[in-house]
C-alpha positions in Angstrom: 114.1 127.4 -14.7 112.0 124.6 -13.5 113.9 125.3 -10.2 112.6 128.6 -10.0 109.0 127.8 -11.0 108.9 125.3 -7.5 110.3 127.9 -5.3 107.6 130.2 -6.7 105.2 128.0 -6.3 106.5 127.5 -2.8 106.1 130.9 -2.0 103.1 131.6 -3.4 101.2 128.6 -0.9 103.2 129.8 2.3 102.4 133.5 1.8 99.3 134.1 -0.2 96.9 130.5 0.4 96.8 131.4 4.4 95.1 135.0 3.5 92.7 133.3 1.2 91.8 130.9 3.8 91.1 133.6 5.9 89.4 135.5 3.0 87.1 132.9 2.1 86.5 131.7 5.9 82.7 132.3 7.4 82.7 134.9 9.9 81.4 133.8 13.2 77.8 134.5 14.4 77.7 137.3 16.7 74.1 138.2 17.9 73.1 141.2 16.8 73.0 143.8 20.2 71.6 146.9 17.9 69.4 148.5 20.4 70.2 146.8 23.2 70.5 149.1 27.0 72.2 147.6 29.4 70.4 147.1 33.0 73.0 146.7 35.0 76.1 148.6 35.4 78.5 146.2 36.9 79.0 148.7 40.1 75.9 149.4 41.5 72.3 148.6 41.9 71.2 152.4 39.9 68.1 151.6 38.2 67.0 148.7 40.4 64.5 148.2 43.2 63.6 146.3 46.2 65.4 143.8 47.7 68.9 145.2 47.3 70.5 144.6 50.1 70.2 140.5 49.2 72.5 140.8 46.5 76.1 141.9 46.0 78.4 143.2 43.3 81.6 141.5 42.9 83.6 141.7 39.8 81.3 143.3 37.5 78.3 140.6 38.2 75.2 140.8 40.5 75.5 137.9 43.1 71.9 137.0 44.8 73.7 136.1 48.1 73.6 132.5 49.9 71.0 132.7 53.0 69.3 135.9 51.3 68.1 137.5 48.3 64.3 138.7 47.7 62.7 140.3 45.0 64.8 142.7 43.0 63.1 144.9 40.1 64.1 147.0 37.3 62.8 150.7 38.3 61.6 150.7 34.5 58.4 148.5 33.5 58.7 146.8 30.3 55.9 144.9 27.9 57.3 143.5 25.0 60.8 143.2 25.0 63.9 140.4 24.4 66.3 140.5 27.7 69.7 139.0 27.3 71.7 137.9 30.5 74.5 135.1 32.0 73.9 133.4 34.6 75.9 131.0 36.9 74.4 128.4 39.1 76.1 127.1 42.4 75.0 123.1 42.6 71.1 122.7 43.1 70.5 126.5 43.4 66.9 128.5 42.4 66.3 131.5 41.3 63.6 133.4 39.3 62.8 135.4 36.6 60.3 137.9 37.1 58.7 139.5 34.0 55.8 141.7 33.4 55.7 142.0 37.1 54.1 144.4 40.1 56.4 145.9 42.3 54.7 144.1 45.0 53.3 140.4 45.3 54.4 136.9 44.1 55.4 137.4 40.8 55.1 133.8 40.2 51.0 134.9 40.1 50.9 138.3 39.8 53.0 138.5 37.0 55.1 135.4 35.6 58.1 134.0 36.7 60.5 132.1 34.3 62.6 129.3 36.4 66.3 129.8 36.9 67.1 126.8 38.7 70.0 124.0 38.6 67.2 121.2 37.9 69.4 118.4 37.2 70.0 118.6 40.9 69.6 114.8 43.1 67.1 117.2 45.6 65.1 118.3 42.1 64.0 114.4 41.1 60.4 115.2 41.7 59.7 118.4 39.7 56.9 118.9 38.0 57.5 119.4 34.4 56.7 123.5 34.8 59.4 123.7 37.6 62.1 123.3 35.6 64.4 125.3 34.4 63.4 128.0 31.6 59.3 126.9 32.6 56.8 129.5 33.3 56.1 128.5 36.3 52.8 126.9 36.6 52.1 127.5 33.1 54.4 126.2 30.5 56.9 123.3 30.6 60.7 124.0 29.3 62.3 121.6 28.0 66.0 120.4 30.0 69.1 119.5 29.0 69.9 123.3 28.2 72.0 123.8 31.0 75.8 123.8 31.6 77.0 121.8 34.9 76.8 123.8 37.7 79.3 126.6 38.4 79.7 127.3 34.6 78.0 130.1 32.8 74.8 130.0 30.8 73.2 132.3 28.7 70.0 133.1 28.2 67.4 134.7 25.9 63.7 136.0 26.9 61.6 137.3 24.0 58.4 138.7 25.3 55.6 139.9 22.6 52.3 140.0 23.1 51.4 136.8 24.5 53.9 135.0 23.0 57.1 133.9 25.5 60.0 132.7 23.6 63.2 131.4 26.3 66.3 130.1 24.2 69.1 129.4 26.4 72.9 128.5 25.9 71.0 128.1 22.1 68.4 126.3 22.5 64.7 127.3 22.4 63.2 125.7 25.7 60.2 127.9 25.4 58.0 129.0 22.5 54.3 129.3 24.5 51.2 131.4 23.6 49.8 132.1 27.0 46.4 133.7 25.1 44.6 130.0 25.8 45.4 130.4 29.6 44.1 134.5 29.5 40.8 133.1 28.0 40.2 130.8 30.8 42.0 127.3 29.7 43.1 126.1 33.3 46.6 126.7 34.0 49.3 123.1 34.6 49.5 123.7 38.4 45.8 124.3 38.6 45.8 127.9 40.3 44.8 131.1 39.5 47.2 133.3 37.4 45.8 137.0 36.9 49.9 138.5 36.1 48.9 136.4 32.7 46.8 139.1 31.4 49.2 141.8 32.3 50.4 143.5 29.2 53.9 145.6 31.0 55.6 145.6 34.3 59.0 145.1 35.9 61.7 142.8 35.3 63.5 141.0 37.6 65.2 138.0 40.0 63.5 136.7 42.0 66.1 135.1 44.9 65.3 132.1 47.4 68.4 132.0 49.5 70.4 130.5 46.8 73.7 131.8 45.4 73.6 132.8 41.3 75.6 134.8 39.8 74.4 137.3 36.8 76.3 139.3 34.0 76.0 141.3 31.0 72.2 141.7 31.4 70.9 143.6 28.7 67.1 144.6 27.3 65.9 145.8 23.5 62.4 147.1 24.3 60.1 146.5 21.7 57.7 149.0 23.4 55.9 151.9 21.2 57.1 155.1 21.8 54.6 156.8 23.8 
């Protein structure tokens, strides 16, 4: 009898203690995409605008191509929103992020552009603190050490409301700025005028300098009212 009571035992921890552990394990954290659209389809540049021709497709990501890129915008204007996206730097590489923007002009001004760059770069050492990565440029230091080495994928959250800019990315909140002070005439960082401040919608968008990156999975929740 005692025999029998170890081999049930026995079973009992090989079969029934593994789907307990997994009963009682924490689920992982998956971000909640409720209400999320994509904005890009993996095949084609539908529902973009501008420079088109500077970036390529190739296996389901958007590639701003070495030697070219440009300005390329969302067709849609958005105001408050969060945008969700990967990116993939190739070794000292910049980009942009153009929010909130015209379709024409330097969004850096006319609207605002968020750094995408590979800061940690030798050819980077003298960056202002609002060139890095994740900044506003010309407005609003990030702080570094969010990024993953060069050639490995990031991700990256923009939360725009009002005049508050939130950037989080690979998990880490690099940007939680109320621009308002700037809009009511505090002088900007770099010192120059910035009128695409006060904007309250426009178009989204990267903004390419000749440098290769690689997007995916780039998504937007508007937080828009209905009109």
């Amino acid at each position: 009898m005692p025999r029998f009571s170890f081999l049930l035992n026995d079973f009992f921890l090989v079969i029934f203690l593994p789907l307990l552990v997994v009963a009682w394990a924490p689920s992982p954290v998956v971000a909640d995409e409720a209400g999320f659209a994509s904005l890009f389809n993996g095949t084609s540049t539908e529902g973009w605008q501008g420079a088109v021709a500077g970036y390529d497709i190739v296996d389901k990501e958007l590639r701003c191509r070495k030697g070219a890129g440009g300005n390329l915008l969302t067709v849609a204007e958005y105001g408050d929103f969060v945008l969700r996206f990967e990116f993939r730097l190739t070794p000292g590489a910049n980009n942009g992020l153009a929010i909130r923007s015209p379709a024409n002009g330097d969004a850096a001004f006319v609207g605002m552009e968020l750094q995408i760059l590979d800061d940690s770069h030798p050819k980077y050492a003298n960056l202002q603190p609002w060139q890095v990565h994740g900044s506003i440029y010309g407005v609003a230091a990030a702080k570094q050490e969010c990024l993953k080495p060069a050639e490995e994928w990031n991700t990256e959250e923009v939360t725009a409301r009002g005049s508050k800019i939130t950037v989080v990315v690979n998990g880490k909140t690099i940007i939680d700025e109320d621009i308002k002070r700037f809009c009511d005439g505090t002088p900007t960082p770099d010192g120059k005028a910035h009128p695409g401040l006060t904007r309250s919608k426009g178009h989204i968008g990267f903004l390419g300098h000749g440098d290769e990156v690689h997007f995916r999975n780039i998504r937007i929740l508007s937080l828009d009212a209905a009109p």
